[in-house]
Structure formats: structure tokens, C-alpha cells
C-alpha positions as CSV (number, residue, x, y, z in Angstrom):
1,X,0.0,0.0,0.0
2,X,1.4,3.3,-0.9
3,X,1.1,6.5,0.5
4,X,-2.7,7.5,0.5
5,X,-2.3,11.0,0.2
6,X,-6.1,12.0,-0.1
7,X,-6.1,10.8,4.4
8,X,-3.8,13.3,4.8
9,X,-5.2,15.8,3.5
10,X,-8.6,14.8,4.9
11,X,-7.3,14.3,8.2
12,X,-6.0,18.1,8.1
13,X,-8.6,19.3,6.5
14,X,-10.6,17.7,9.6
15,X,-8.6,19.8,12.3
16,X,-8.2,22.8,10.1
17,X,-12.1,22.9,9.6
18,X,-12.3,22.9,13.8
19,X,-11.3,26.8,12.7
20,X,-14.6,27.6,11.2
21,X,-16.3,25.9,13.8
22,X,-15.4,27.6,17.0
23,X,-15.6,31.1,15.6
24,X,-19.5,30.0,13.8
25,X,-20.4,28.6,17.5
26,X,-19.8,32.0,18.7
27,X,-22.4,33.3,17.2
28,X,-24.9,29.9,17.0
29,X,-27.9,30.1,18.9
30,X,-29.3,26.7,20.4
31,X,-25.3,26.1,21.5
32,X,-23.5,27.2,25.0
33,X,-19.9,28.5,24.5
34,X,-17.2,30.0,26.7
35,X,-18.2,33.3,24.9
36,X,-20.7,34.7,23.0
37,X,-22.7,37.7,21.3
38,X,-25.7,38.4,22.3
39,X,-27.2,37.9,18.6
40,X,-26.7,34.9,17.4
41,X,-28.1,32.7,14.6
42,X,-29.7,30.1,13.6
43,X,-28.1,29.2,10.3
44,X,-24.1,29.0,12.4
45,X,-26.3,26.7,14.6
46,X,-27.3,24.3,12.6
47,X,-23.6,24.6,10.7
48,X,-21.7,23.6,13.6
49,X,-24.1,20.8,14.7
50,X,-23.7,19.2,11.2
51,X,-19.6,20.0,11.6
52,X,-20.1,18.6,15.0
53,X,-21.7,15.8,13.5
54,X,-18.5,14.1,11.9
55,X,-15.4,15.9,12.3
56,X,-13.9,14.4,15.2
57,X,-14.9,11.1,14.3
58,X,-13.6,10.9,11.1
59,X,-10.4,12.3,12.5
60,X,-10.0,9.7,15.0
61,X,-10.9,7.0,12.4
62,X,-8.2,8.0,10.0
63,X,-5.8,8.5,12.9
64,X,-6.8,4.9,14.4
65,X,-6.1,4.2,10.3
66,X,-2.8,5.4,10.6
67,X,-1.9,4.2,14.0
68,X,-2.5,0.6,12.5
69,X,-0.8,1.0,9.5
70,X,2.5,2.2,11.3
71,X,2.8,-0.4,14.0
72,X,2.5,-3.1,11.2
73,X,5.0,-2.0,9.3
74,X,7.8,0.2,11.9
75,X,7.0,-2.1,15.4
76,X,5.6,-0.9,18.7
77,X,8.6,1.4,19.6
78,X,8.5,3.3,16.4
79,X,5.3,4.0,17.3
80,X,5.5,4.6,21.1
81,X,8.4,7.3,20.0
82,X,6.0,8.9,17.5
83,X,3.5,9.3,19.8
84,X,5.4,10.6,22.6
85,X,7.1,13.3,19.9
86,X,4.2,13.9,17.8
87,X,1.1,14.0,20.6
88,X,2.4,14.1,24.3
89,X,4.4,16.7,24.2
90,X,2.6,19.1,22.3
91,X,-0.8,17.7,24.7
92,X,1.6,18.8,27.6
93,X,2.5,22.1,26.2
94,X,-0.7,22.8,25.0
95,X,-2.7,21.9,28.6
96,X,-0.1,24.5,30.5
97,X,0.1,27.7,28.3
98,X,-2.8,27.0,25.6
99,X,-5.7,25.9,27.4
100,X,-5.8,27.9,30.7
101,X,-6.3,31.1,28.4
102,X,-10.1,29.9,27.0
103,X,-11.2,29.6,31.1
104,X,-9.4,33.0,31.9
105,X,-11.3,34.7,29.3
106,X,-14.6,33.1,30.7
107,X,-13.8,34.5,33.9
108,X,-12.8,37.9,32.5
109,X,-16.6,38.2,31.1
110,X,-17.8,37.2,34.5
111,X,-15.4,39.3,36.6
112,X,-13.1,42.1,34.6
113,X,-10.9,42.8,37.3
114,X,-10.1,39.1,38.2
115,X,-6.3,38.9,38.7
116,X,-4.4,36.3,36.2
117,X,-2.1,34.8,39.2
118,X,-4.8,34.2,41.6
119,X,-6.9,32.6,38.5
120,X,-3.9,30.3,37.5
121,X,-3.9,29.4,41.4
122,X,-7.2,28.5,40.9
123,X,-7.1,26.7,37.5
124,X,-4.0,24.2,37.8
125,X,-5.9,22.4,41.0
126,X,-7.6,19.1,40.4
127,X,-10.8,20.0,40.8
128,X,-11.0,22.9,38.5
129,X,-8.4,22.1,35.4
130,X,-9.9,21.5,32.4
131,X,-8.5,20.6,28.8
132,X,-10.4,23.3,26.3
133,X,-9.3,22.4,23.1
134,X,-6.6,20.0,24.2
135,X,-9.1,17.4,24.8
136,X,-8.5,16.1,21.2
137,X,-4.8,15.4,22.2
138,X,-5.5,14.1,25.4
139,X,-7.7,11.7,24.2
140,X,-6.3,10.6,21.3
141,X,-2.7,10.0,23.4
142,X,-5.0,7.8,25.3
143,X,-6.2,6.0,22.4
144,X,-2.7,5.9,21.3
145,X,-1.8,3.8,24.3
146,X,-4.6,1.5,24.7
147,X,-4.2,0.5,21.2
148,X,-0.9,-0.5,21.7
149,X,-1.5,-2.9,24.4
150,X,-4.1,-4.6,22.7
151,X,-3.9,-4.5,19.0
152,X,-2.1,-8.3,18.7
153,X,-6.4,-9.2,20.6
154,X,-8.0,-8.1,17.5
155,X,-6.3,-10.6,14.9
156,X,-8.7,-13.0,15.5
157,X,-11.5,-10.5,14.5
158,X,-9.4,-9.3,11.6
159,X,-9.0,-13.0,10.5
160,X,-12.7,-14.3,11.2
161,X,-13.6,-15.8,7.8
162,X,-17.2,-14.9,8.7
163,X,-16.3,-11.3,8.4
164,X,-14.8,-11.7,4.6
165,X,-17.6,-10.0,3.4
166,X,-18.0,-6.0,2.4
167,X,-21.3,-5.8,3.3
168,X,-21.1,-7.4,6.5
169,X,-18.2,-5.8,7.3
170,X,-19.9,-2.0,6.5
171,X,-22.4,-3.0,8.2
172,X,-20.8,-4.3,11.5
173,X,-18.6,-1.6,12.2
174,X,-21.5,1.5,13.0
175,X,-23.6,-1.5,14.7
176,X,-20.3,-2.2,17.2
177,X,-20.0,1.7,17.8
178,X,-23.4,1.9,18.6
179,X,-23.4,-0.8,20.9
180,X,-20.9,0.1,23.1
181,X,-21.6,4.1,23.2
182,X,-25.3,2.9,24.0
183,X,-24.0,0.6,27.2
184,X,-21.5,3.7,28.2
185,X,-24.7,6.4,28.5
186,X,-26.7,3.8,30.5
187,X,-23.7,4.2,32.9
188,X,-22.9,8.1,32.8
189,X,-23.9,11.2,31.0
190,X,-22.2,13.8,28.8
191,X,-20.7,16.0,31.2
192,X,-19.4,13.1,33.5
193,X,-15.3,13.9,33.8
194,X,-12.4,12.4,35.1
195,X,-9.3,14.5,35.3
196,X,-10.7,16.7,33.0
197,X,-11.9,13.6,30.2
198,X,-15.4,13.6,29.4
199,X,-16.3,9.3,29.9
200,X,-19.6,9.3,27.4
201,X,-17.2,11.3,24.7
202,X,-14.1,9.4,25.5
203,X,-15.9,5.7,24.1
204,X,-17.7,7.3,21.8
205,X,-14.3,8.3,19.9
206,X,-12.6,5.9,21.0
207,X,-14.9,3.4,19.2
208,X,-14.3,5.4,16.0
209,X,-10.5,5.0,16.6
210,X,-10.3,1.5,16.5
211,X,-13.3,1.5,13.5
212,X,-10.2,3.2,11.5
213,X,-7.5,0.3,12.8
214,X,-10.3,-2.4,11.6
215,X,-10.7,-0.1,8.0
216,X,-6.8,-0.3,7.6
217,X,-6.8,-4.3,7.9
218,X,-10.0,-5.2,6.0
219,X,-9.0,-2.1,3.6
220,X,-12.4,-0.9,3.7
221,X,-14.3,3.0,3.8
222,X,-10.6,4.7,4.3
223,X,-9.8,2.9,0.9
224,X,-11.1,3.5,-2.2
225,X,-11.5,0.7,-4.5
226,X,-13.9,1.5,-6.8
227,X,-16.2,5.1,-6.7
228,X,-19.2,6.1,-9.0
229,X,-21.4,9.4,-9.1
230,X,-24.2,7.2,-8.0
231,X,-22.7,6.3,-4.9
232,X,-21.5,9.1,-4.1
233,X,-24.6,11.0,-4.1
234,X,-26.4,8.1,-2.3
235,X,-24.1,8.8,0.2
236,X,-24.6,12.3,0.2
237,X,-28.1,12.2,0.7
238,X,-28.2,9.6,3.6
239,X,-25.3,11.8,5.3
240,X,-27.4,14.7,5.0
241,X,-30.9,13.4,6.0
242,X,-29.3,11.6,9.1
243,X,-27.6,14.8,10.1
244,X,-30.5,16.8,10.0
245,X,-32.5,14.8,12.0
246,X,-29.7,14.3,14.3
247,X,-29.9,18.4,14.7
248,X,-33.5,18.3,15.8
249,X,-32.8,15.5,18.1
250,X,-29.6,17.1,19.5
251,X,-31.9,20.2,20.2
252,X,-34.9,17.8,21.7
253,X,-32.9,15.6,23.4
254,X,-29.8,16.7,24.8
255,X,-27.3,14.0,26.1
256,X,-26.3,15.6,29.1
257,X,-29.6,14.4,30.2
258,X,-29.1,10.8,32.0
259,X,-30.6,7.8,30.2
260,X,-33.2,6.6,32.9
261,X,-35.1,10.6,32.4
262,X,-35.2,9.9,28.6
263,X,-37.4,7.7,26.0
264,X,-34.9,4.9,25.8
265,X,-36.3,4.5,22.5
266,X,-35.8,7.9,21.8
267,X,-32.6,8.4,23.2
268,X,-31.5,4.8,21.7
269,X,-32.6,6.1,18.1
270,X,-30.4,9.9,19.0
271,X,-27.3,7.7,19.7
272,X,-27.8,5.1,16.7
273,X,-27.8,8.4,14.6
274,X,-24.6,10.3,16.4
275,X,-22.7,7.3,16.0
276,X,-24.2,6.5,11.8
277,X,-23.4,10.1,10.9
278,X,-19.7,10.4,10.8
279,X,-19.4,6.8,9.1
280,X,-21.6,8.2,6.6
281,X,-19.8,11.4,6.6
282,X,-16.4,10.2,6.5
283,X,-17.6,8.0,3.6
284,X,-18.4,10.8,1.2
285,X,-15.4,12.8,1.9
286,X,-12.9,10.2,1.7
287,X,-14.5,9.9,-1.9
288,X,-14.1,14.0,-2.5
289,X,-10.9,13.6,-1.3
290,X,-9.7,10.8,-3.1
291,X,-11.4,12.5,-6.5
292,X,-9.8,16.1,-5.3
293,X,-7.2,15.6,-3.0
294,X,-5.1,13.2,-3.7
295,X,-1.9,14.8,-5.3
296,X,1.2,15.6,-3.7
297,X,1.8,19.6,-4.0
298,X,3.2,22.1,-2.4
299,X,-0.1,23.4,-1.0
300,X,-0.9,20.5,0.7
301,X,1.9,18.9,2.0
302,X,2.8,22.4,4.1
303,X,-0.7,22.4,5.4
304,X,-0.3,18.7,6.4
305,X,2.7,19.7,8.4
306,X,0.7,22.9,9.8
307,X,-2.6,21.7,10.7
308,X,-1.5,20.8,13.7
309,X,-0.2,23.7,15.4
310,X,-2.2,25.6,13.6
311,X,-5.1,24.2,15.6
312,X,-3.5,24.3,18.6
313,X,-3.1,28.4,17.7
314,X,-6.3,29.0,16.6
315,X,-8.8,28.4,19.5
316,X,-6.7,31.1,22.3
317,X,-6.5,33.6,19.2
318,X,-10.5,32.9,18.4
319,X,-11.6,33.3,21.7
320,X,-9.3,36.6,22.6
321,X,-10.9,37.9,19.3
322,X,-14.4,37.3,20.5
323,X,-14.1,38.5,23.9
324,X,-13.1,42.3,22.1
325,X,-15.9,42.3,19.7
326,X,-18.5,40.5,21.3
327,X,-20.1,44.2,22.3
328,X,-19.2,46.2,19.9
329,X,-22.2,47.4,17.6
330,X,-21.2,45.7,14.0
331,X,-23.8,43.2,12.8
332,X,-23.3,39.5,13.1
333,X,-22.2,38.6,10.0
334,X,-19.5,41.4,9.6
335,X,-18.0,39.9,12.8
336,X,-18.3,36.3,11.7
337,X,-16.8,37.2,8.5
338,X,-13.9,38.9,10.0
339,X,-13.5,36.7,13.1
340,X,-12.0,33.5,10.7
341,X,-9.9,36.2,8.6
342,X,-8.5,37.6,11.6
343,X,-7.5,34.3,13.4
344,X,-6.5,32.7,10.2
345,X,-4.2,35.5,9.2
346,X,-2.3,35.9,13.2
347,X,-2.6,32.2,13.2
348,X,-0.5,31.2,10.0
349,X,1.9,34.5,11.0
350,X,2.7,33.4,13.9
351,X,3.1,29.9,12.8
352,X,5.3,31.2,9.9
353,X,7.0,33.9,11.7
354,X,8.1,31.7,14.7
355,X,6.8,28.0,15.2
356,X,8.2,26.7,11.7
357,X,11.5,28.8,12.0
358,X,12.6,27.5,16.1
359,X,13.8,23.6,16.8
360,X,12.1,24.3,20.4
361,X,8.7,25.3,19.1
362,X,8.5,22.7,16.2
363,X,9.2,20.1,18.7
364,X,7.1,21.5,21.3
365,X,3.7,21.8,18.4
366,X,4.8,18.1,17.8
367,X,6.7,18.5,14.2
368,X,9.7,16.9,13.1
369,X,12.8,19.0,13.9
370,X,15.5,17.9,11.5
């Protein structure tokens, strides 16, 4: 198998899209975020629930993709090194000097006078740290870990001649996800955390990490064997009529609310659709991307490389942006329109000017240093 340059550039496009999302959700009704004008729309709220809908998931499936495809052909301590270099130290960095800033600015809007010593005090305790945007790292470090202790236990799945099948195959994988992030929110809800990881959102990505490992061996959904324009809009249709009735059931029936107060039906028929929705998702844009992105060029393989701190950049510079204008009189969509060229423009300088130039902050945003 060669180099399947169309992931990559999904899998960027994936973190690089969380840009457009977390400025939209500060102006999304029907959505709580750390801040937010006081007009808001409906449109940026049904945008990010449909973004919400798939990106994560489909990251964490191609990077479960990945994560197999390396340890069978470089060993565990290839690996292990890689993910030390390339997601605990930039999860590290990012948790001490990225992520207090999104809870200071919450606090500012509560109390403007509030001093930033006595809040870091305050923050870096265990009962009030959190992750912000750092969650992605932490969790997929995690994955990263548990995967490598038990990815010789799922040969015999690979290998099940029952399972040689497409179909059954396509059809297992969502029906496996939904099983077990059904049994984890009979146990807890959304908002149960430990150490600052949410439980009900750690399975439920985890599941789609090791969907992608099982997609590397039975080269299925990540790889494209043969596409046609009917498929692809069949797929395109289903994505987008599951997403919008996820919407109206993410708006009806929140999952912060425990599963003995909902309609287990319901609330059973909500979950089968959050978990359905990224495979279906990450189906037609692995088809895009293998149609439209899959060429090497200059383009793409420096946004590859930048994605990452570029994410990691983004959500402090977002947020410092919306706390200034999120009173001043210009209408909304002047502000969303100039919140993502603000934050893109100061986040690629400052990448440019400074991350890509210095050994120390290469290694620190987890990039290769020589």
C-alpha cells in the first residue's frame, strides 16, 4: 500500500475545519460556548451541529487508520516514540500555556478585574483544570496507548472468515459503535469527567479509533476501491438526512440528560444516529478527497505539516478575538466574516514567523525537527 495521500489531507482538513467551527459557535444560537454575542443565529447553529456531526470522528478513524498501518510496518517502539514526539508533548505544552487562556477569558466576562495569578492558582488544581481544546490530544494520546497494548487481541476479529464480506463488514462496524456508546450512557452522562476527560465522549471516539484500525486491515471506507457518481450521491443524501434529523434530536434531546429521564427509545434512536453520521460522513469525503485531493503539492503537503499547530493556535487567538468584539455594535455577520480572517491571518503569521522557523517550538507543536 502506498502513500494515501487523499487521508492526509482529509485528516488536516478535519482539524483545520475545527477553525470555522469555534468562531461559527460564537455566534450559534441553540449552542452554549465559553463566549458569545448576544445575537446569534440560527443558520451558524445548525452549521456547527452538522460539523459537529462528523469531524472528530472521522479524524479519529483515520488517525486509528494510521496508528495501524505504522505499528505493522515500523513495530511498537516506532510507534511509542512517535506518539510521545508527535502527541504528548505538544498535549503537555498545549494543557499549561494553551488551554488555561479559553477559562481565563470566561472569567474575565464574568469578573473584569479578576487577577491572572490568583486565577492560574485557581485553575491548575484538580478540581478545577480543564483541557479546552486540548481534549483532542489528550484523548487521542490515550487511544494511542490503549491501542498499543491490545492491537495483537483483535487478529482473530481481523482474520474471522465470517467477516470476509463488504457488506457485513460495512455494516458491522456503525452497529459495534453503537453498541458500546449505548451501554457507556446507561452508565454516565455527557458531562461526567475524570481529570478533566469527558467518559460518554471518550468511548464514543474511541470506538471510531479503532473502526479506522479495523478499516486499515480489511482495507475498507478509508480505501477506495472503486467510486461512482451514484454512490457518491447516495451517500450524500443519507449523510445529510441523518444529520438533520440528528440536529432536531440534538436540540430535543440533549445527552447531558441521564438515560433513565429519557425515552430509551428515543434516546436509543439519537445515539444510533450520532454514531451513523460520521461513518456516513467520512464515507463521502474520503470519496471527495480521493477525487480532489489526492496529489502531492506544495499546498498541501505544508498544510499537512501545519494543521497541527495551527489548531492548537487557533482556538486562544478565536476566543481573545471574540471576547473584544462581542459588544461592539457591528452586525453579526461582519464579525463572523472577520473573526476567521483575523484568526486565520495571526494564526499562519505566527506559525510562519516563529513555530516553523525555532527547533524548540517545532518540537514542542509536535513536528519533526530535522
Amino acid at each position: 500500500m502506498g502513500r494515501l495521500i487523499y487521508l492526509d489531507n482529509l485528516r488536516s482538513f478535519a482539524l483545520l475545519l475545527g477553525i470555522v467551527f469555534h468562531s461559527a459557535i460564537v455566534y450559534a444560537s441553540d449552542i452554549k460556548y465559553a463566549i458569545q454575542t448576544e445575537e446569534r443565529s440560527e443558520v451558524l447553529s445548525y452549521f456547527c451541529y452538522w460539523i459537529h456531526s462528523f469531524r472528530m470522528p472521522m479524524f479519529y478513524m483515520i488517525s486509528g487508520f494510521f496508528s495501524a498501518m505504522v505499528i505493522q510496518k515500523k513495530g511498537n517502539s516506532f510507534y511509542l516514540e512517535g506518539r510521545l514526539k508527535r502527541v504528548l508533548f505538544p498535549t503537555i505544552f498545549g494543557l499549561i500555556f494553551l488551554a488555561p487562556i479559553q477559562y481565563f477569558l470566561m472569567e474575565k466576562v464574568k469578573s473584569p478585574n479578576v487577577s491572572l495569578i490568583k486565577f492560574l492558582q485557581f485553575f491548575f488544581t484538580k478540581e478545577n483544570f480543564q483541557h479546552s481544546h486540548i481534549w483532542f490530544l489528550v484523548d487521542l494520546f490515550c487511544f494511542s496507548m490503549i491501542y498499543l497494548l491490545v492491537h495483537k487481541w483483535m487478529d482473530p476479529i481481523v482474520n474471522w472468515k465470517l467477516l470476509r464480506k463488504f457488506q457485513l463488514r460495512v455494516f458491522l462496524l456503525p452497529i459495534f459503535c453503537f453498541v458500546f456508546v449505548l451501554l457507556a450512557h446507561t452508565q454516565f452522562g455527557k458531562g461526567e469527567s475524570y481529570f478533566g476527560i469527558f467518559k460518554l465522549t471518550f468511548v464514543y471516539q474511541f470506538v471510531f479509533f479503532l473502526s479506522g484500525a479495523f478499516c486499515f486491515f480489511w482495507k475498507e471506507i478509508l480505501i477506495i476501491h472503486s467510486s461512482s457518481k451514484s454512490k457518491f450521491i447516495a451517500i450524500l443524501i443519507w449523510a445529510v438526512v441523518t444529520s438533520l434529523l440528528l440536529m432536531e434530536l440534538e436540540i430535543s434531546d440533549p445527552l447531558w440528560i441521564y438515560f433513565s429521564y429519557a425515552n430509551p427509545w428515543y434516546r436509543s434512536v439519537h445515539i444510533f444516529l450520532w454514531v451513523v453520521s460520521p461513518f456516513l460522513w467520512t464515507s463521502f469525503f474520503v470519496s471527495l478527497f480521493h477525487a480532489i485531493g489526492n496529489k502531492e503539492g506544495k499546498v498541501g503537503s505544508y498544510l499537512i505539516e501545519a494543521s497541527l499547530p495551527i489548531y492548537l493556535l487557533h482556538h486562544p487567538i478565536s476566543l481573545l478575538y471574540a471576547y473584544v468584539v462581542k459588544d461592539l455594535s457591528y452586525s453579526l455577520w461582519e464579525k463572523f466574516l472577520f473573526h476567521n480572517i483575523v484568526v486565520l491571518l495571526f494564526t499562519f503569521l505566527f506559525y510562519e514567523g516563529f513555530i516553523r522557523r525555532s527547533k524548540t517550538l517545532r518540537f514542542l507543536f509536535g513536528l519533526k525537527t530535522s
